[in-house]
C-alpha positions in Angstrom: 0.0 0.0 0.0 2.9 2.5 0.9 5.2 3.5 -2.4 6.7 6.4 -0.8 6.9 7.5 3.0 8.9 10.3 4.2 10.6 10.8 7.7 10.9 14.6 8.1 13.7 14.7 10.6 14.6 18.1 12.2 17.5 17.5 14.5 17.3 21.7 15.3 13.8 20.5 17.0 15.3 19.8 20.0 15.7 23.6 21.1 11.4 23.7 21.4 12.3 22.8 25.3 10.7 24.2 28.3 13.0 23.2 30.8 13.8 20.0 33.1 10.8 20.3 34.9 8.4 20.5 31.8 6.3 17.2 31.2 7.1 17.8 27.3 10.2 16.7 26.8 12.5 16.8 23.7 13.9 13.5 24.4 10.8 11.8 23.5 11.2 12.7 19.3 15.0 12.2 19.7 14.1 8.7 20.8 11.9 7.7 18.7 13.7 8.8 15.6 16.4 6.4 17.6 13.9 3.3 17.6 12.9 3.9 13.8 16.5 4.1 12.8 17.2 1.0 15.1 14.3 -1.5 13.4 15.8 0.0 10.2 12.8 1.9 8.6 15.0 4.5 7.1 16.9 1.9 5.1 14.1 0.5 3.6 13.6 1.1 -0.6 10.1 3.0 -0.2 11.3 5.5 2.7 13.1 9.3 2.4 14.3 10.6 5.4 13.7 14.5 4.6 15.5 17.5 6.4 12.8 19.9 8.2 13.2 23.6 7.6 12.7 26.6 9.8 9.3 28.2 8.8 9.0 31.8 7.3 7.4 34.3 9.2 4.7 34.6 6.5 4.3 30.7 6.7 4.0 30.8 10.3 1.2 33.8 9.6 -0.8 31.5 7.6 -2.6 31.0 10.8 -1.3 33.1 13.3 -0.9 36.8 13.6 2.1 39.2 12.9 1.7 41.0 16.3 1.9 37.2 18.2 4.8 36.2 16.0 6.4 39.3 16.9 5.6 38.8 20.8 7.1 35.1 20.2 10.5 36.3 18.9 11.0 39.0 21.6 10.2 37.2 24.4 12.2 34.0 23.5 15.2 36.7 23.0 15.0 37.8 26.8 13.0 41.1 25.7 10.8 42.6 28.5 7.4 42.7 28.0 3.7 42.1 29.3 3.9 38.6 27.4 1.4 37.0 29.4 -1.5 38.4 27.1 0.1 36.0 24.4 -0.4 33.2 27.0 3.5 32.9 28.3 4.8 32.7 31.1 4.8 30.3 34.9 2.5 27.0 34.2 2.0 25.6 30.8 3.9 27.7 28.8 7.1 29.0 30.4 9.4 31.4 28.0 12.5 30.0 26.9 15.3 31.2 24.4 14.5 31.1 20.9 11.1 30.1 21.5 10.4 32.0 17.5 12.8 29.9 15.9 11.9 26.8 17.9 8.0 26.8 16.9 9.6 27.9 13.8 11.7 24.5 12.8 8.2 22.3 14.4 5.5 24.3 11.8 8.9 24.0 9.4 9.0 20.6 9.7 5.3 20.1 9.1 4.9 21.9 6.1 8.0 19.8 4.7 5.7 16.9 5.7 2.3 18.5 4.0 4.9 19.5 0.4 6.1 16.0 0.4 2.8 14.5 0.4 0.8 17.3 -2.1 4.0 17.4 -4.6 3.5 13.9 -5.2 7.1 13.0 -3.8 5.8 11.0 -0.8 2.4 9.2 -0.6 2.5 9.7 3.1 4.6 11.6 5.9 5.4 12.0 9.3 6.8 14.8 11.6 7.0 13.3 14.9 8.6 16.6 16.5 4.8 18.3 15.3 1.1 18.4 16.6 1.3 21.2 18.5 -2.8 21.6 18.4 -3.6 24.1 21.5 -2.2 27.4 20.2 -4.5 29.8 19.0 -3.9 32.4 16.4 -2.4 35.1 18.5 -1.5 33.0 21.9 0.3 30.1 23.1 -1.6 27.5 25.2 -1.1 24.1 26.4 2.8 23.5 25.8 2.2 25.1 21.9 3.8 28.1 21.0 2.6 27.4 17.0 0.2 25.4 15.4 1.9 23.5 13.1 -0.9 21.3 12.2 -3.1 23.8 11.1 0.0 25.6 9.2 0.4 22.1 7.8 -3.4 22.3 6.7 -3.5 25.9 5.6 -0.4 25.5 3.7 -2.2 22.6 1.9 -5.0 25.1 1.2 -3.0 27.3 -0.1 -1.7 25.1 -2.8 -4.7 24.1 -4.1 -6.3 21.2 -1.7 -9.7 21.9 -1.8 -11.4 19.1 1.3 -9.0 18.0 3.9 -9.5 15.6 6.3 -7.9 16.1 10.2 -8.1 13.4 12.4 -6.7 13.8 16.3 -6.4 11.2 18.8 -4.7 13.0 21.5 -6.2 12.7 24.7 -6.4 17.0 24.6 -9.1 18.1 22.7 -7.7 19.4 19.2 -9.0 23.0 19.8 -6.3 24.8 17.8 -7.4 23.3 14.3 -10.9 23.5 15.2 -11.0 27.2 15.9 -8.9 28.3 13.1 -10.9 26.2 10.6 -14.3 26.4 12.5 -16.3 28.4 9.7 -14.3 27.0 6.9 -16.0 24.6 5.4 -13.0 22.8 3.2 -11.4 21.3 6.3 -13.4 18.4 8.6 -12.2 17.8 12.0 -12.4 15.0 14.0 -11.1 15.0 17.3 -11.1 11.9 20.0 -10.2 12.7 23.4 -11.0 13.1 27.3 -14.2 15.1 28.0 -13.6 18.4 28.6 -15.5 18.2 31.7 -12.3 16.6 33.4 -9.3 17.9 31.2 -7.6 20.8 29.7 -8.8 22.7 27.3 -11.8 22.3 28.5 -13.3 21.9 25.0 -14.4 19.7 22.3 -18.4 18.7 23.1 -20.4 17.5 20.5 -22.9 20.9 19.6 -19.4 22.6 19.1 -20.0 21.7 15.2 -18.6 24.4 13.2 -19.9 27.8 11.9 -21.9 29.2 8.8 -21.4 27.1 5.8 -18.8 24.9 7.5 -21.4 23.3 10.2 -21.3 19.8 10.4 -17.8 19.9 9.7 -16.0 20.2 13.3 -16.6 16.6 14.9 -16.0 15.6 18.8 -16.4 12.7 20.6 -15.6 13.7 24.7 -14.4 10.7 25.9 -15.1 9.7 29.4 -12.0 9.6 32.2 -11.3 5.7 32.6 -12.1 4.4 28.5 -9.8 1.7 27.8 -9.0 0.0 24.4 -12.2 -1.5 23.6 -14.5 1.9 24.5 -11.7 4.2 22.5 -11.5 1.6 19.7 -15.9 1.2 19.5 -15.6 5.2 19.1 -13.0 5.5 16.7 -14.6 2.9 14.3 -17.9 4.3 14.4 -17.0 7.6 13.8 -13.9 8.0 12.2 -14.0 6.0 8.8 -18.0 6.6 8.1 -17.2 10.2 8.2 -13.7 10.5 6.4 -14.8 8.3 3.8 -18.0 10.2 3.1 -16.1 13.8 2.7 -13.2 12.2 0.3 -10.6 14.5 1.3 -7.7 14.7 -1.2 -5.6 14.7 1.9 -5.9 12.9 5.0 -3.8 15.0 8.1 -3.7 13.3 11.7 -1.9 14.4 14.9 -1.2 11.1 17.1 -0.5 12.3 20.3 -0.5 9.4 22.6 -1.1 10.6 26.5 -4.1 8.5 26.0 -2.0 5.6 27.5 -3.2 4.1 30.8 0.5 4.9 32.0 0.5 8.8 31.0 0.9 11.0 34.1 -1.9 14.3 32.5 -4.4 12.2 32.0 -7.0 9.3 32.6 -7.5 7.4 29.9 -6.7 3.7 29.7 -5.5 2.9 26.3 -2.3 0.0 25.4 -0.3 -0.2 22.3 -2.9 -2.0 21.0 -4.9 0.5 20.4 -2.5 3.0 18.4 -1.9 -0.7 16.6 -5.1 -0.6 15.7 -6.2 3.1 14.7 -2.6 3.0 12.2 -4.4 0.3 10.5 -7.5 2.0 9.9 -6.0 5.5 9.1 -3.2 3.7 6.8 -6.5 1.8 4.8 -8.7 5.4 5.4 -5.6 7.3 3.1 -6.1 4.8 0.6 -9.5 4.5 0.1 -10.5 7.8 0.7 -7.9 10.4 0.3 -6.0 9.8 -2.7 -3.1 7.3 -0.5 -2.1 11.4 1.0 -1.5 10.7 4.3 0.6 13.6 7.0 0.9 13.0 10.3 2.3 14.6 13.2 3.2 13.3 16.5 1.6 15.3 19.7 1.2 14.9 23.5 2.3 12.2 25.5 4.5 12.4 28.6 5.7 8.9 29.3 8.7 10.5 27.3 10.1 7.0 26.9 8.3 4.2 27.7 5.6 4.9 25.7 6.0 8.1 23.4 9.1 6.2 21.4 7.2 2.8 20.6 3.7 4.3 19.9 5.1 6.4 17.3 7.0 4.0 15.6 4.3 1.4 15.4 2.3 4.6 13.2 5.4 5.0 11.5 5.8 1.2 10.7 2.2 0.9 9.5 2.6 4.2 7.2 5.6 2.4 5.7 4.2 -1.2 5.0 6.6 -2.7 7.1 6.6 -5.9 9.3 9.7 -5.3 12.6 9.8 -7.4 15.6 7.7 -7.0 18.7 11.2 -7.2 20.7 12.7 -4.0 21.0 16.4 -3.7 19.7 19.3 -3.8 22.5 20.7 -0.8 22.1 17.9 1.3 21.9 16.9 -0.4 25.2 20.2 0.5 26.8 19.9 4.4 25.5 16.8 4.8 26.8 17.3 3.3 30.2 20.2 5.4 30.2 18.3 8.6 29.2 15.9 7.9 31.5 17.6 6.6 34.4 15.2 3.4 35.1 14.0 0.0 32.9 12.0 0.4 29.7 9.2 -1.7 28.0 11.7 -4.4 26.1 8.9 -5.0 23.0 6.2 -2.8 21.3 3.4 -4.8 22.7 1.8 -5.0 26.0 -1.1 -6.4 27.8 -4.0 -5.0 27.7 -5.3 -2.9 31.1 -8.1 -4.2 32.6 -11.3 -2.7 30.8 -12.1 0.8 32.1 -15.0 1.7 33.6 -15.8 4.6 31.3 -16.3 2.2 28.2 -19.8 2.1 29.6 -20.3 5.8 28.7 -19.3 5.2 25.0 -22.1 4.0 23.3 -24.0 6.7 24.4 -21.3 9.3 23.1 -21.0 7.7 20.0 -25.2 7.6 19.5 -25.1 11.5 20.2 -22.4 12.3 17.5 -23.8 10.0 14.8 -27.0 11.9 15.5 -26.0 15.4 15.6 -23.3 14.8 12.7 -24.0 12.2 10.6 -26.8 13.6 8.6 -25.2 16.7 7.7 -22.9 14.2 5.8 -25.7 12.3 4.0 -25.0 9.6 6.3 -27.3 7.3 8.6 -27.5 8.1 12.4 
């Protein structure tokens, strides 16, 4: 199924860093480009590893505005400044130097990852250093200084895409993308993740559906706290593919943050490898069937920098590239991530399942409620 996949690597990513004490830690890309490269991905005949490139500040303005930009630069170049009205400072989004030029090379990277995939040069792409989805046009929020996802997306616009598809499984609600595209109607968002009721952003309920002629289009499905694999994996297949198959996107874009896991320490969801298994499947055969075989993804939260982050992502990254690797993980990524981390690590990709979670109850009737509000707008049977 996969002919050409590219690996946007963007080494320079590793200066988007908060600080020791942040939960979003560099280390987590760094090792999972480690664990591709160890399973030998890169080598294989149908995969490009791609440089990333720092953004231009009128790329970056594709969705945010000069004044923030501005604000971003300054304040990541130890200016004084009332910088808290473009969401820095103590909590979730501490200042730190070149915090421009760091956002910069992430929304870089992901439009390298969107150009690949719209030139023709790649079928699909992945920027695991991306899916920065909480910041807003003109402020930071959630650990997200720029939205490269929706830069990704409105760079795709801009080059002609006409109906794009976003799909986000992060356990955050994808607010950024759906506010910046909430009255357009050429881009359908779908986002998956803990109810707003109990989590940060405190967003993403089914009657937020998108404005004027884009209603219908901006898609949520509030999880409740405690869904394991089976609840998450009911709501995923009977939302995701009926809808993304019935608006043919010519692109499909995902962001695949994985602080769903029943491990992650910012969340309460209860979700194994098995499902991030199981949803690369379905978005690898959703690309195909319904977008064209265009397929860019981004990585996105998840703070178990290295016992999860690193395997979940290359499992997506294995499925985009067609390729079978072993369940054991290789020795001497094992023995750099114990090292980086200071204590053992999973030793293979798999795991067993948690025991069901309590929320799963919940689904059915979260699921009935979007397929009723949304699914007729689409032509599409409650």
């Amino acid at each position: 199924m996969s002919r050409s996949v590219a690996l946007v690597q963007t080494p320079e990513a590793r200066i988007y860093d908060h600080g020791p004490q942040h939960p979003l830690r560099p280390q987590r890309v760094l090792l999972t480009w480690r664990l591709i490269e160890e399973y030998g991905l890169p080598g294989r005949e149908n995969v490009s590893t791609v440089p990333g490139r720092q953004a231009a500040d009128d790329e970056v303005g594709l969705v945010h505005t000069d004044d923030f930009i501005e604000a971003t630069r300054r304040a990541g170049h130890g200016e004084s400044g009332d910088w808290s009205r473009y969401g820095y400072g103590p909590g979730d989004n501490p200042i730190f130097p070149d915090m421009h030029e760091a956002g910069a090379w992430v929304a870089g990277a992901s439009i390298v990852a969107a150009d690949e995939v719209w030139s023709g040069r790649a079928d699909h792409s992945f920027n695991a250093a991306g899916g920065l989805h909480h910041a807003m046009p003109s402020r930071a929020s959630g650990f997200c200084v720029y939205d490269d996802p929706a830069v990704a997306i409105a760079r795709l616009l801009e080059q002609g895409a006409e109906r794009i598809a976003y799909v986000d499984v992060d356990v955050h609600h994808g607010d950024g993308p759906q506010a910046i595209f909430y009255e357009d109607p050429r881009v359908l968002t779908i986002s998956l993740h803990q109810s707003g009721r109990y989590l940060f952003p405190g967003s993403g309920f089914v009657p937020e559906m998108g404005g004027g002629d884009a209603e219908g289009t901006k898609v949520n499905v509030p999880l409740a706290p405690d869904t394991g694999d089976d609840g998450w994996l009911q709501a995923f297949h009977e939302v995701v593919p009926p809808l993304v198959t019935a608006w043919k996107p010519e692109v499909l874009v995902t962001q695949l943050g994985c602080d769903t896991h029943v491990s992650d320490p910012l969340a309460n969801l209860r979700l194994s490898t098995r499902a991030y298994r199981e949803a690369a499947v379905e978005l690898h055969r959703l690309a195909h069937d319904a977008a064209e075989g265009r397929w860019v993804a981004t990585g996105g939260g998840g703070y178990q920098w290295a016992r999860v982050v690193p395997r979940a992502w290359t499992i997506y990254f294995a499925e985009m590239a067609g390729a079978e690797v072993p369940d054991l993980l290789p020795g001497a990524w094992i023995e750099e991530a114990e090292g980086r981390l200071r204590a053992p690590v999973p030793t293979t990709l798999s795991e067993e399942d948690p025991p069901p979670g309590r929320g799963d109850v919940a689904v059915p009737g979260v699921v009935a409620d979007v397929r009723r509000t949304i699914f007729p707008l689409h032509g599409l049977v409650p």
